[in-house]
SERO-4910 file (N, C-alpha, C, O; in steps of 0.05 Angstrom, whole numbers):
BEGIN
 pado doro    nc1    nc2    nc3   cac1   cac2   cac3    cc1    cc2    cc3    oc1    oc2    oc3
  Unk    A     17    -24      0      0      0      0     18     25      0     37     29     15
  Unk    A      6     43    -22     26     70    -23      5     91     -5    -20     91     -8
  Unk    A     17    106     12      9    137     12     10    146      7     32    157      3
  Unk    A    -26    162     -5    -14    177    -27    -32    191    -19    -40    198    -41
  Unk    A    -51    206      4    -58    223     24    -58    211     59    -61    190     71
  Unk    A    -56    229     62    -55    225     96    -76    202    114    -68    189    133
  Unk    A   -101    201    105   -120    181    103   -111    145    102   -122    125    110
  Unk    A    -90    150     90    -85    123     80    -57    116    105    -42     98     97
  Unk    A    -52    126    125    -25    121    147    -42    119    162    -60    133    170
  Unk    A    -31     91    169    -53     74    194    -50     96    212    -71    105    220
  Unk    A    -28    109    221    -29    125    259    -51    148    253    -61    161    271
  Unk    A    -58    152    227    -74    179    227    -95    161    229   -110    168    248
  Unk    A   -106    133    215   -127    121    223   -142    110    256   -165    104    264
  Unk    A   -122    111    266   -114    103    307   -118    131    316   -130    136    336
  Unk    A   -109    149    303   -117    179    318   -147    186    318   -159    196    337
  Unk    A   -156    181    297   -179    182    283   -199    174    309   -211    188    325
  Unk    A   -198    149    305   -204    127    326   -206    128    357   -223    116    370
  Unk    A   -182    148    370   -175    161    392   -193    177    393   -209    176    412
  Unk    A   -196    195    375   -203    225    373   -246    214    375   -261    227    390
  Unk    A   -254    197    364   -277    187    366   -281    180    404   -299    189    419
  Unk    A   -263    166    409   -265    150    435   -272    167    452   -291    166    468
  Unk    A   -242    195    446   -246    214    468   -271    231    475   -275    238    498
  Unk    A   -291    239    448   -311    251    446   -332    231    447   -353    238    436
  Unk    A   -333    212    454   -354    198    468   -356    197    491   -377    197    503
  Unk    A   -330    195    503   -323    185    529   -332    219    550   -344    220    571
  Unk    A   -324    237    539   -337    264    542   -357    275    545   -360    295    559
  Unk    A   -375    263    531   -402    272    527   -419    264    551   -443    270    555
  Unk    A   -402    249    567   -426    240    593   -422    254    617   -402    270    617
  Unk    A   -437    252    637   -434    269    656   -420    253    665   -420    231    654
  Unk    A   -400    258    693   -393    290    695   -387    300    673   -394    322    665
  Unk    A   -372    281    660   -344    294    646   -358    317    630   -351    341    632
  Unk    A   -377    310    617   -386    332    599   -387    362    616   -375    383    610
  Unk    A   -406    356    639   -385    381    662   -369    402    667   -374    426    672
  Unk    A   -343    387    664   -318    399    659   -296    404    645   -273    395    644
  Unk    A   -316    427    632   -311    448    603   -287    442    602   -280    431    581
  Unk    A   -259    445    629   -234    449    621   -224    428    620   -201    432    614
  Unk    A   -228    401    623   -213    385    628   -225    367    595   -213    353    579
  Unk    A   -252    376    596   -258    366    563   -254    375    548   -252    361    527
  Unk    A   -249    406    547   -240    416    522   -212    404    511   -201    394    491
  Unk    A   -208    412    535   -164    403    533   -168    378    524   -154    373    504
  Unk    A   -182    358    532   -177    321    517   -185    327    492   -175    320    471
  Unk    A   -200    339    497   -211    344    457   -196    358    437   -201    357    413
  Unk    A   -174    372    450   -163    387    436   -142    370    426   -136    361    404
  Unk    A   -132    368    452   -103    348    445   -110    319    427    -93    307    414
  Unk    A   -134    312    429   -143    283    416   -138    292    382   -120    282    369
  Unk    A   -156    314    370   -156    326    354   -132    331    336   -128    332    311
  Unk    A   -117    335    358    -92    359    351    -69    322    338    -56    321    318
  Unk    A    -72    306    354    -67    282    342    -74    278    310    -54    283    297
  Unk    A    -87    273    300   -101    271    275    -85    299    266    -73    296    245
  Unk    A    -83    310    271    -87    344    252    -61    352    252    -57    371    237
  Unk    A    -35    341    266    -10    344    256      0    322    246     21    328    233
  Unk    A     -4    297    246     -8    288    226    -14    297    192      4    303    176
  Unk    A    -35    296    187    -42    308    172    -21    331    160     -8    327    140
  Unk    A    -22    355    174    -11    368    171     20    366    165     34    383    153
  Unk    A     26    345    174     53    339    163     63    322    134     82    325    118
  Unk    A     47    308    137     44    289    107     37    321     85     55    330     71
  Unk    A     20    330     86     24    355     66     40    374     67     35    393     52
  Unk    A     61    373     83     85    388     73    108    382     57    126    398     54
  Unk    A    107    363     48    124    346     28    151    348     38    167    353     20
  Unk    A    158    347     53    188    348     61    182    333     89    165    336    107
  Unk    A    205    314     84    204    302    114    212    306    140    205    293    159
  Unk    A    230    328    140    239    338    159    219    353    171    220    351    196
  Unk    A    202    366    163    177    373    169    159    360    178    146    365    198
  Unk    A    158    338    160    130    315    164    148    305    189    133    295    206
  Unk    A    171    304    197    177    289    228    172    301    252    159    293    271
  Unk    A    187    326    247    173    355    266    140    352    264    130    340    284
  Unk    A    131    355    255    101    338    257     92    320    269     74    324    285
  Unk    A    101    296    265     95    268    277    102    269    313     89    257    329
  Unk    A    128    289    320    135    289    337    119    314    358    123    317    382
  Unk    A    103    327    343     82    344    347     61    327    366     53    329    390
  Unk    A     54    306    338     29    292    344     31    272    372     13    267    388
  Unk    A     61    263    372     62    243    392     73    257    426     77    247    448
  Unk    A     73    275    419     68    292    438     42    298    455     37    297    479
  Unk    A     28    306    432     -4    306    439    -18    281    452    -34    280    471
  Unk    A     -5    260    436    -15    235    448    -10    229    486    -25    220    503
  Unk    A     20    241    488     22    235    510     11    252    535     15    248    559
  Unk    A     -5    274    524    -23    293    530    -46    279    542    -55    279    565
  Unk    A    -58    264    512    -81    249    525    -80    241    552    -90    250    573
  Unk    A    -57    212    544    -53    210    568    -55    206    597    -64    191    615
  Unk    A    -35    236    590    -37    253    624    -71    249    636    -83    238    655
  Unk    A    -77    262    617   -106    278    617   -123    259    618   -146    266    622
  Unk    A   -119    234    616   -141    207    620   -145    193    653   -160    179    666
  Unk    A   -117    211    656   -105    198    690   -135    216    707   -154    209    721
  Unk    A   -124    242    693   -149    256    714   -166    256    702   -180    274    710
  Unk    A   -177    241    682   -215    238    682   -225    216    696   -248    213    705
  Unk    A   -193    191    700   -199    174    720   -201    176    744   -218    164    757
  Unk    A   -180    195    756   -177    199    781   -199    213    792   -209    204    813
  Unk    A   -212    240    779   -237    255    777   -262    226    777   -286    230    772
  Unk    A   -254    206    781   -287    189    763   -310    192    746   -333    185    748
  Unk    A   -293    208    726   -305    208    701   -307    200    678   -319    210    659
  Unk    A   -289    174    681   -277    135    664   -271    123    683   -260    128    705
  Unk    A   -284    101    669   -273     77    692   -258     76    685   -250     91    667
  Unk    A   -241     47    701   -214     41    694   -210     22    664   -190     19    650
  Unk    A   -236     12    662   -233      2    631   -240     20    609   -238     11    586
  Unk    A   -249     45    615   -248     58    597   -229     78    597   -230     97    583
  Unk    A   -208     73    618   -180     88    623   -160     72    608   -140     83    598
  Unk    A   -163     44    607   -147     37    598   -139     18    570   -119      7    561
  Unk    A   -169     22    562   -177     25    530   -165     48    520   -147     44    503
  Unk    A   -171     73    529   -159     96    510   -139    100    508   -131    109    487
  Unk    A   -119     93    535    -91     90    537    -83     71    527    -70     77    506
  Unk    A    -85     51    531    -78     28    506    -71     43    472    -48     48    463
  Unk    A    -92     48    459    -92     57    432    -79     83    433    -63     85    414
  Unk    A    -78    110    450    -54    114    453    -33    110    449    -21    122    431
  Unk    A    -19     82    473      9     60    460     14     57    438     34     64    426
  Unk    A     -7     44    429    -13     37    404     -9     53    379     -1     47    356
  Unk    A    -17     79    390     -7     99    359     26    110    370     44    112    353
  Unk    A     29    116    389     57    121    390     67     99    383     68    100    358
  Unk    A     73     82    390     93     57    373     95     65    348    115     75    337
  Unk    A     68     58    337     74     54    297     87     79    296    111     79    289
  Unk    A     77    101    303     90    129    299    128    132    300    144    142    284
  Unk    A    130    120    323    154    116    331    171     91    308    195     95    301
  Unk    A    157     69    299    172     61    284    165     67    258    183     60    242
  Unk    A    145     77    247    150     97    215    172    118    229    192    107    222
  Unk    A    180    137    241    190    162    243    228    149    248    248    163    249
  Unk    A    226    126    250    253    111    252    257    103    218    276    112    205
  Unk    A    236     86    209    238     86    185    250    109    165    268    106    148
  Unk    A    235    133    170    242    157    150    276    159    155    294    155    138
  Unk    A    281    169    189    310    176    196    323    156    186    343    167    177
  Unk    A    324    127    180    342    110    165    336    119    135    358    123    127
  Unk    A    323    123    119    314    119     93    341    142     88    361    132     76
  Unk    A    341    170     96    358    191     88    345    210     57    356    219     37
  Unk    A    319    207     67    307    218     41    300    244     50    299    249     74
  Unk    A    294    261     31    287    291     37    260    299     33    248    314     48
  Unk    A    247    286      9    228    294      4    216    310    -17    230    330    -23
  Unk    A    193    307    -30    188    323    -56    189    351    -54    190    367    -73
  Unk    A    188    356    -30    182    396    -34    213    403    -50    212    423    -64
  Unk    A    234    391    -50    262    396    -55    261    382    -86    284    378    -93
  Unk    A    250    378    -99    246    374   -135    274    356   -130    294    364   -141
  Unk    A    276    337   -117    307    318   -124    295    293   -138    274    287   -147
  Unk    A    317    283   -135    307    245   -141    301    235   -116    297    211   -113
  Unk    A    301    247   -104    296    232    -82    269    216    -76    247    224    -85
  Unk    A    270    198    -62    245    176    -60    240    196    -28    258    206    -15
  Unk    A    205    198    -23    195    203      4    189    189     18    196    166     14
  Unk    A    173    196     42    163    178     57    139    162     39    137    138     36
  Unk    A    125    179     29    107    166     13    111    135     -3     96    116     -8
  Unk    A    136    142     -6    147    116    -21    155     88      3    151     64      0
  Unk    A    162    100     18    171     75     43    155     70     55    158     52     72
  Unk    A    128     84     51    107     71     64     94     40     61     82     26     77
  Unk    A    100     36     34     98      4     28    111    -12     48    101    -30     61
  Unk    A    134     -4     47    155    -32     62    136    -30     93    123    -48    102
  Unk    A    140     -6    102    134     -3    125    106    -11    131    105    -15    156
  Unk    A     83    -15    121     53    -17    115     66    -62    121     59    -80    136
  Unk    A     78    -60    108     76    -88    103     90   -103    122     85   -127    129
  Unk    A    108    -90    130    121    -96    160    103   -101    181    100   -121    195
  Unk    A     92    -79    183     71    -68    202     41    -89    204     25    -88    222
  Unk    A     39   -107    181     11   -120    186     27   -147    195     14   -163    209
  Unk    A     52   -155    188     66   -179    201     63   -186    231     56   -205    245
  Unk    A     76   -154    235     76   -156    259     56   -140    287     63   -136    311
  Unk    A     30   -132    273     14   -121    285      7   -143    309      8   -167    308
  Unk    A     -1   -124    330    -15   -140    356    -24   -117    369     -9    -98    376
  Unk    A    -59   -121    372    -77    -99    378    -66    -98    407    -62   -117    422
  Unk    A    -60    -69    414    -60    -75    445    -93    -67    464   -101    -78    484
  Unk    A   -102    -53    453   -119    -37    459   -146    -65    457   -162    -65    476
  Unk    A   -148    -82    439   -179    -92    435   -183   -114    453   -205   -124    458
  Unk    A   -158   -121    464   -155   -149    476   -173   -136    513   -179   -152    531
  Unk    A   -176   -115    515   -200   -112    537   -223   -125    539   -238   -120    558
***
């Protein structure tokens, strides 16, 4: 499988997925409640998906990594921020540790595409070279990745 929009990289599909979980998990009372503590999960859940994104359309990888490292940032945001919707009792602990799970789950792949690119030594199309992008190593890496997939998150 090539990427050939942002849609098509499983971690933006797991963010996606996050970003659903978190705004369900929100919508109930208390949590729905507390504007600040839901806004902020929502944001950072969001903000997952959306540098992503945002990075795959900059055509340069050095960018698209500064990105990724954006995003997994955000992730570890969640997180934080899941500790105190638990600690607050506003998730149980299985729905603390469902979302954290897929969390894991997208930092890993993230972490090993963003290892992928730093070995590849490619630059990227914004720079008109020969050079091959990420776009291109997304095959090997897509195919790696279903060998050795193991849900962490579904086995709850």
């Amino acid at each position: 499988m090539i990427a050939k929009k942002f849609e098509d990289l499983i971690f933006w599909q797991k963010a996606r997925e996050l970003a659903k979980m978190i705004y369900t998990l929100t919508k109930n009372n208390p949590f729905s409640q507390d504007f600040g503590l839901r806004g902020q999960i929502q944001r950072s859940s969001v903000s997952v998906m959306s540098n992503i994104a945002e990075g795959f359309g900059r055509g340069s990888n050095v960018e698209f990594l500064q990105f990724l490292f954006i995003a997994k940032g955000s992730v570890s945001e969640v997180q934080s921020q899941l500790y105190v919707a638990l600690d607050s009792g506003y998730i149980t602990e299985n729905e603390f540790r469902k979302a954290y799970n897929l969390c894991d789950e997208i930092i890993k792949i993230m972490t090993r595409f963003i290892m992928k690119i730093k070995e590849s030594g490619k630059v990227g199309i914004k720079f008109k070279k020969e050079y091959k992008t990420f776009r291109d190593d997304f095959q090997e890496f897509y195919e790696d990745w279903k060998k050795n997939y193991k849900p962490s998150h579904s086995e709850l």
